[in-house]
C-alpha positions in Angstrom: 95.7 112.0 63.6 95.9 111.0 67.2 97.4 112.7 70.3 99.3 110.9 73.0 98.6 112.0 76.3 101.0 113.3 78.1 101.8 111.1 81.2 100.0 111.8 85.0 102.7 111.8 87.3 101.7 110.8 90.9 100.8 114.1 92.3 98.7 115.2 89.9 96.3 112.4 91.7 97.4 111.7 95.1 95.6 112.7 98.2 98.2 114.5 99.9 96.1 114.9 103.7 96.7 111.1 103.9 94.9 109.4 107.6 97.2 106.4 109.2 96.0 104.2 112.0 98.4 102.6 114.5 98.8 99.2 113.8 97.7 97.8 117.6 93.7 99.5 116.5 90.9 97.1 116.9 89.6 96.8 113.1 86.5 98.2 114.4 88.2 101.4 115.1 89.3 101.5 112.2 86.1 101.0 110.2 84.9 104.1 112.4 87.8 106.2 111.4 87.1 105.3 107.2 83.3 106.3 107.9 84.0 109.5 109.9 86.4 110.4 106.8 84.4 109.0 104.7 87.5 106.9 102.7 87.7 103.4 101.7 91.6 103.2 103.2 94.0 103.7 105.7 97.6 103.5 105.9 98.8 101.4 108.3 102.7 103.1 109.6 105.4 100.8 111.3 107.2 103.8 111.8 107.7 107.1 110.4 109.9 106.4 107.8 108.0 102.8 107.1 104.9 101.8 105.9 103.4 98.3 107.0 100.5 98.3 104.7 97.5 99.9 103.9 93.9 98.5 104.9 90.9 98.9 102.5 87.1 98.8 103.8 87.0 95.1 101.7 90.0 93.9 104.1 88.1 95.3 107.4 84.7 93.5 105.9 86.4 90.3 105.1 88.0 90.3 108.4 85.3 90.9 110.6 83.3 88.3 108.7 86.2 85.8 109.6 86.1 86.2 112.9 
């Protein structure tokens, strides 16, 4: 016999002490901020009540190799 799982719902795995960066940051900066929190991502606010995106240490590496 086999047991469905019962379904996560999103706050069971969130992070809930999220860290945002403002969106005029040097992508340096940001980089610093990831490795002094020691995440792979930051969200990236337009505003409070919109997000603009969020950046992932691949995107910071991919752009500073661009440049």
């Amino acid at each position: 016999m086999s047991r469905t799982a019962a379904p996560l719902v999103v706050n069971e795995v969130m992070t809930s002490d999220v860290v945002t960066i403002d969106p005029s940051e040097t992508v340096e900066n940001a980089a610093r901020v990831m490795t002094r929190f020691g995440i792979s991502s930051l969200i990236v606010p337009v505003s409070y009540t919109h997000l603009r995106a969020h950046e992932t240490s691949l995107h910071l590496v991919c752009r500073l190799l661009l440049e």
